[in-house]
N, C-alpha and C positions, 0 to 999 in steps of 0.2 A: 465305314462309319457304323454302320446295323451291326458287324462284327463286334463292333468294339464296345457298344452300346449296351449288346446282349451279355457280351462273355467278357467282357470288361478287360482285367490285365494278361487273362490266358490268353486271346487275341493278340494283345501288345507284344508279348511273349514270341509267340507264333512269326505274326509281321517282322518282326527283329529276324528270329533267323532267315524268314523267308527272302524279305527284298535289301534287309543291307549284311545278312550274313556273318550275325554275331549272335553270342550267347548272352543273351542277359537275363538279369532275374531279380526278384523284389531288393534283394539283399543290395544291387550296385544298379540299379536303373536310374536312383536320383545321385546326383553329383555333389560329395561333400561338402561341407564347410572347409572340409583340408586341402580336398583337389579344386577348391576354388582357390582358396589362397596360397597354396604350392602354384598351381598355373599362372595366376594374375602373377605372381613374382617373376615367374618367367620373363615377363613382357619387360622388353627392353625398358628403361627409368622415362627416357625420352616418349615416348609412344603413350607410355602412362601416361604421362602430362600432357601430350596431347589430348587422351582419351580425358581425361579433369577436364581443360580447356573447352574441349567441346561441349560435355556434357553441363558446363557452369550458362555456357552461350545459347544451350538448345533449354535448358531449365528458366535463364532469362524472358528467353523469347516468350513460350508457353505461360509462364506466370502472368508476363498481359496480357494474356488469352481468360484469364480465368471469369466467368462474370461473378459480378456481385450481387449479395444478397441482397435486399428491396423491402422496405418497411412503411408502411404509413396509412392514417387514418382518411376514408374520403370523404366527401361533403354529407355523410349520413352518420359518421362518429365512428364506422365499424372498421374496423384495423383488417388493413389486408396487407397480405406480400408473399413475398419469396423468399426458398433457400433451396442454397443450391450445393448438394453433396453428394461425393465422388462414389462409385462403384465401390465393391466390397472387395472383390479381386478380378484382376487380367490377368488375359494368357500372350504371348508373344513367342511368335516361331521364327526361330535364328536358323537359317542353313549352316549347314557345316561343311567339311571340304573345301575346296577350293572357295566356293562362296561363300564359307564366317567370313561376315565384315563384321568389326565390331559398331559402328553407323548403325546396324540395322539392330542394334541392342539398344545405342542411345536411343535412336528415331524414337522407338516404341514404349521404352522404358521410363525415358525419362518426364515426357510427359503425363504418364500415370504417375509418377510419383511425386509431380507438382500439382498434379489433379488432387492427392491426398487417398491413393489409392495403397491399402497396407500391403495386400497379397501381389506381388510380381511373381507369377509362373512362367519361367521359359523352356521350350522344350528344342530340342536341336539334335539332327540325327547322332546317332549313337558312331562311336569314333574317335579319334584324340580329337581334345577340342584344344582349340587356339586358344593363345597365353591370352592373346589381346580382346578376343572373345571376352572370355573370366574376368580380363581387368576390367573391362565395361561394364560386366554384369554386376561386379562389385559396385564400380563406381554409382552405375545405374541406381541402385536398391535393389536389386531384382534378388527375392526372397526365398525361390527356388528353383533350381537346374534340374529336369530330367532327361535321361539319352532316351531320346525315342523322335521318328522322325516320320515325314509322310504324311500322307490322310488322317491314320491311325494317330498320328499324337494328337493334330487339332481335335479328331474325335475323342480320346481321353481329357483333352481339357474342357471341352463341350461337355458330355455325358458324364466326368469320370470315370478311372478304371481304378482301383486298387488304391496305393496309398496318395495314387493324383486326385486332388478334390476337383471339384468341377469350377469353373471359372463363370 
């Protein structure tokens, strides 16, 4: 975390080769608009629909979750209340390998984006990432994919590092 805080994306950098053993760099760290939508196409038609299905049912649920705002005058004339609005951006950390579920996209994702939240950052160690992964993320809203995974990502999305803005 202090690594990553200090030295920002050279750290990121560094961490990548060191503990998952890959070469990355500013150029391919974040995950296209093309390799999201090449991957999600991947995913079986069926799985897709699944992943819509869930994600309409986990979006249901959470929206009466949301509270409402709150208006009115008390016995002195003076207008008081509430409003209630969503963070500016989340981060959300997907494992990859054997553990990409795409669930652990919805879970997180979808929520914030019935929250009314714009910025979806997900980050997931670096790797071929799953088709059903991508189709979630898509489904999700989740606004952007970077490979990086570990300590070191939640700490680029806490602190930011380079072109990760901070969450």
């Amino acid at each position: 975390l202090a690594a990553v805080r200090a030295e920002g994306m050279e750290a990121l950098l560094r961490f990548a080769r060191q503990f998952d053993k890959v070469e990355i760099d500013e150029s391919n760290i974040r995950v296209s608009a093309e390799e999201i939508e090449a991957g999600a196409a991947q995913c079986p038609a069926q799985v897709r629909e699944a992943i819509a299905f869930a994600a309409a049912r986990i979006g249901a649920y959470h929206a009466r979750q949301r509270p409402a705002d709150q208006a009115f005058t008390d016995e002195a004339g003076v207008e008081l209340g509430w409003r209630w609005t969503p963070l500016e951006a989340v981060g959300i950390y997907v494992p990859g390998g054997r553990a990409a579920y795409p669930s652990t996209v919805l879970m997180n994702a979808v929520p914030a984006k019935v929250a009314g939240v714009e910025r979806i950052a997900m980050v997931t160690p670096p790797g071929r990432l799953q088709p059903a992964v991508l189709a979630a993320a898509k489904e999700a809203g989740v606004t952007e994919i970077w490979r990086v995974g570990g300590a070191q990502a939640v700490a680029a999305l806490a602190y930011g590092a380079g072109p990760i803005k901070p969450v």
